[in-house]
N, C-alpha and C positions, 0 to 999 in steps of 0.2 A: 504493500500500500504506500503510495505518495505521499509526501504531505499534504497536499492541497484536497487531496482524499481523504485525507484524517482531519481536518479542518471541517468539513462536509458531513463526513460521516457521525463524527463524534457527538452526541448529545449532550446539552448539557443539563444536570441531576435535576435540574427544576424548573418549572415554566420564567421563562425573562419576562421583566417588565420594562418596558418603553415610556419615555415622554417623548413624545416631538415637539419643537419650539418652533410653531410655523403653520399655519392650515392652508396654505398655498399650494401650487400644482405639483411641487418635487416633496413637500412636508409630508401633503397626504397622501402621494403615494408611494413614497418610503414607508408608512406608515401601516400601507396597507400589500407591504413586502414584505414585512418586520410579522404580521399577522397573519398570512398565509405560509413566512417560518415558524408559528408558533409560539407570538409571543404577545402578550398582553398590550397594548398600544394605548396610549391616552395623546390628543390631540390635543394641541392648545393654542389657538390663535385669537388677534383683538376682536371680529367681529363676531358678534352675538350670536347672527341669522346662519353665518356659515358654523359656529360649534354646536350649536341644535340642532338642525339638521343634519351632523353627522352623529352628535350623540342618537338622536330620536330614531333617524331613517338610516341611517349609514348610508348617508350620499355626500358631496358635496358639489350641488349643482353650479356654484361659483367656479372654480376650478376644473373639475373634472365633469362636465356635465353627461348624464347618462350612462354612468357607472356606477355599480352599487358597490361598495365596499366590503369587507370581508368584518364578521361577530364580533371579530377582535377587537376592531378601532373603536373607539368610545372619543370624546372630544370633553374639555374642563376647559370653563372659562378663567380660572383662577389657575396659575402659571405655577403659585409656591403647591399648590395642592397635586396638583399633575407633577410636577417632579419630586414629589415627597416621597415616595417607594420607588422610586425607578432605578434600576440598576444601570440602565443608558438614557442621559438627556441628551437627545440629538436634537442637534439646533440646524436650522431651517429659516433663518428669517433673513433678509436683506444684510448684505453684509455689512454694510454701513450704521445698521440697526443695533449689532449684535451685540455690543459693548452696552447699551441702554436697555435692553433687553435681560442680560446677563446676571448682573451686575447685584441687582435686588434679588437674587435667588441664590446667593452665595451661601447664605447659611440653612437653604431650604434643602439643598439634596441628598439625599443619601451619603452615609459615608459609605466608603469604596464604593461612589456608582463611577461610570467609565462618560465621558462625552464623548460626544460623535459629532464632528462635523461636514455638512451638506453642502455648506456655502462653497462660494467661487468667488476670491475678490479679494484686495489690500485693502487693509484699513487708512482711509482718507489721511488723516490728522498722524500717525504713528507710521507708516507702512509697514506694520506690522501683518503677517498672515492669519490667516481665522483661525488655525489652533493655537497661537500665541494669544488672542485674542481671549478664546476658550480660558487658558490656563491664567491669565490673569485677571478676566471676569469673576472666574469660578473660583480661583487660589486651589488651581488641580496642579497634579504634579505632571509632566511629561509623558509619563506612562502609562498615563490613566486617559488619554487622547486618543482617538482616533481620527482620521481624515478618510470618509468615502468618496472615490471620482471614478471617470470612466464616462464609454461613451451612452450616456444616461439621461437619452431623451423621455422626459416625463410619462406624456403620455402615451408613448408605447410601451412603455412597462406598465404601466395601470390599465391597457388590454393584453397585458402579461405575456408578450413580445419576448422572446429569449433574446439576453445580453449576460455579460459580464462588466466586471467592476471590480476596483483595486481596492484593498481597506490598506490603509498604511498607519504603524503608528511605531513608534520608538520599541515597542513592547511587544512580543509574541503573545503572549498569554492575553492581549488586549486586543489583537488584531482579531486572533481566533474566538477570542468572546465576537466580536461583532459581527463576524462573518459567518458563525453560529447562528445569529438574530437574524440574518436576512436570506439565509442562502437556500434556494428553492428551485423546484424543477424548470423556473424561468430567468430566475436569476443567481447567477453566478461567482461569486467574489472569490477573489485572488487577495494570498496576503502579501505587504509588502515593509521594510523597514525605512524607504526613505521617501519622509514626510515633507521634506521640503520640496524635492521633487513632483510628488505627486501634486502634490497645492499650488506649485507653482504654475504646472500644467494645468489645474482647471482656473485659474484666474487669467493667466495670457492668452489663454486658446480664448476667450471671449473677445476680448480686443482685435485677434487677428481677424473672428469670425463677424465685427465691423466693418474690419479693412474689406473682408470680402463679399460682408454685403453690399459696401460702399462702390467697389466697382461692380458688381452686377448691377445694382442702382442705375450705373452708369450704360448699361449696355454690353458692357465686356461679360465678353465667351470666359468659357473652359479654360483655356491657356492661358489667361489672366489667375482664375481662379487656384489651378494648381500649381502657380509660382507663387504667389500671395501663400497657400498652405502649408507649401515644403521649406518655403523662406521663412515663414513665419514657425516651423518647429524649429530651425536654426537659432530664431530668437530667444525662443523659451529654454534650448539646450543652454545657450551664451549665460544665459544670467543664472539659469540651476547651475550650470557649473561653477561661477564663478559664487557659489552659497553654501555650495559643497554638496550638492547633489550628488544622485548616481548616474550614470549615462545613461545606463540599461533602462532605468526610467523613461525615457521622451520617447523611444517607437514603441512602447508600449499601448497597453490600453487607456493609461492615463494621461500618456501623450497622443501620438500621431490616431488614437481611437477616438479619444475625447474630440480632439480637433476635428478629426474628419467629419464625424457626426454633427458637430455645433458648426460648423463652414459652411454645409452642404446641406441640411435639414431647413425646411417651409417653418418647422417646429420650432426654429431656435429665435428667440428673442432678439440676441444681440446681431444674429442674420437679419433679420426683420428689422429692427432699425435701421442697421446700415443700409438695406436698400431704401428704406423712407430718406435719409437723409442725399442717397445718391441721386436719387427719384428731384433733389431740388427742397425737399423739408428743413426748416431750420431745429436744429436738435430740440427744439422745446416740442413742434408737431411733430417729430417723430418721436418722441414720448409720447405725446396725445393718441396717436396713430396704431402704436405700440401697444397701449393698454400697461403702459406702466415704465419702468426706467429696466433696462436689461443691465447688468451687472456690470461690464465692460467698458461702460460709460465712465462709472467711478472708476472704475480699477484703474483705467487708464495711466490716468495722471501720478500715483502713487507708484505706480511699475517702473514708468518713467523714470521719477524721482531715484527709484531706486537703482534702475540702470544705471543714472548718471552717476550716482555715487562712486560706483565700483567699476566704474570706468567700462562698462557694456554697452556696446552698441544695439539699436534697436531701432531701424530705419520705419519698417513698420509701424510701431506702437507710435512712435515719435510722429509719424504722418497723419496716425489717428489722434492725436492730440491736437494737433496745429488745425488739422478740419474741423473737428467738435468745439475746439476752442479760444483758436486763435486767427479763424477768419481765413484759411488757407483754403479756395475755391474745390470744390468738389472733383471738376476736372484736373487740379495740378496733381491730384492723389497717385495716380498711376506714372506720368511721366517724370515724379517727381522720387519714385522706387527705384523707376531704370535707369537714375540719373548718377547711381553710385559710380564708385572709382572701383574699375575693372580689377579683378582680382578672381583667385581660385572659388572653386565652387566651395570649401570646405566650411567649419565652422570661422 
């Protein structure tokens, strides 16, 4: 037996119980992958109409419309009460949120419960990542973290679509608890040890998957598209490397899968923006447009930041900055990619 077969296989001595911090499209249906592996779920998101109607019906027509939910999910309106027993609080909320969120629930969680995070994105103010975020929200320890990514579009896993997914966290014993909680004859988790990598992959791959909504926006084909994607895992290797990532990391599932899927998916938000804003939108109506802000948007600017620090190039990210926010015309976006200084194809 393999390990990722003993991960699977292995049961653990007593039903898990779940919080999600999050009643949104990826919350609840993490939520209702976490309960079709067999484990107790309580939902907890702000509005009202959306957590009684999943308590009451197990649905949530907001999000997932015309899907029923699995016995397991339950929804609390009260956030310390929902995480009062739960062995895993997975947080699900906006990444930018997650700090304010957090933060009043420090002394409400279980001890040794394990967090899990869902998010994708740098923290605005800190560029801090969402499990640094987690661990000093919460006053967790490292090892009590996990980070789920992968190419993990919502809602084809909530008509339980076969994929896989990476659980990374510092910790075996933490990875395997989580990947225990979710893992099902549709979906599939892999464990992995390196957490910066994995995170950093589902935060940049939103940004790129701008860049290439921005030029399909524009009219550009395919060969657009798949220079924007393979340049742009260049980019997310550049800066994992230079954080101390692992390589093996980025053609993985939580790199070049993740990417692929949020690039090239109708589904992906931050896809969907970028063509509003290629389409001629000014980024406030492609929020309008969008039904909300895609994560990418914030991330952006902090990724940045961070490249620059450490001296990482990032032609991409950087072109998506200067169009969302500093007035650089929607057409210079592309001729302004292939305007670099000739050099190897390598990193």
């Amino acid at each position: 037996m393999t390990a990722d077969q003993a991960v699977l296989e292995q049961q653990p001595s007593r039903r898990l119980r779940a919080a999600v911090l999050g009643a949104g499209t990826w919350g609840t249906t993490f939520a209702a992958v976490m309960a079709d592996a067999g484990c107790a779920v309580t939902v907890w998101g702000r509005e009202e109409k959306v957590c009684r109607q999943i308590a009451d019906e197990h649905r949530n027509e907001a999000y997932l419309p015309g899907l029923t939910l699995p016995d397991g999910v339950t929804a609390d309106l009260d956030a310390r009460r929902a995480v009062r027993d739960a062995d895993l609080v997975v947080v699900a909320v906006p990444s930018q949120s997650a700090r304010s969120v957090l933060e009043p629930l420090r002394d409400a969680i279980a001890p040794g419960a394990v967090g899990v995070s869902l998010m994708k994105g740098v923290e605005l103010a800190t560029d801090r990542r969402m499990s640094e975020v987690i661990a000093e929200s919460l006053d967790l320890a490292v090892d009590r973290i996990a980070v789920v990514s992968g190419p993990n579009l919502a809602r084809e896993i909530a008509n339980r679509q076969p994929t896989a997914t990476v659980v990374a966290s510092t910790s075996d014993e933490t990875s395997r608890l989580v990947a225990q909680a979710c893992a099902s004859s549709y979906f599939r988790p892999y464990t992995n040890r390196d957490v910066i990598g994995v995170e950093l992959c589902g935060a940049v791959k939103n940004v790129i998957a701008l860049a290439v909504g921005i030029s399909q926006g524009r009219g550009l084909g395919y060969n657009t598209m798949a220079t924007v994607i393979t340049r742009g895992l260049v980019e997310i290797t550049r800066l994992g490397l230079a954080l101390g990532a692992d390589a093996e990391t980025f053609p993985g599932l939580a790199g070049m899968g993740d990417l692929m899927a949020t690039c090239a998916s109708p589904d992906s938000r931050n896809h969907t923006l970028g063509g509003h804003v290629g389409r001629g939108m000014s980024l406030e109506e492609a929020i309008v447009a969008t039904g909300g802000t895609a994560e990418g948007v914030k991330s952006c600017r902090p990724v940045l930041e961070l490249a620059t620090t450490l001296g990482v190039e990032m032609p991409i990210t950087e072109a998506v900055v200067r169009v969302l926010y500093e007035g650089l015309p929607v057409e210079d976006l592309a001729p302004l990619l292939l305007a670099r200084p000739y050099k190897s194809e390598g990193l």
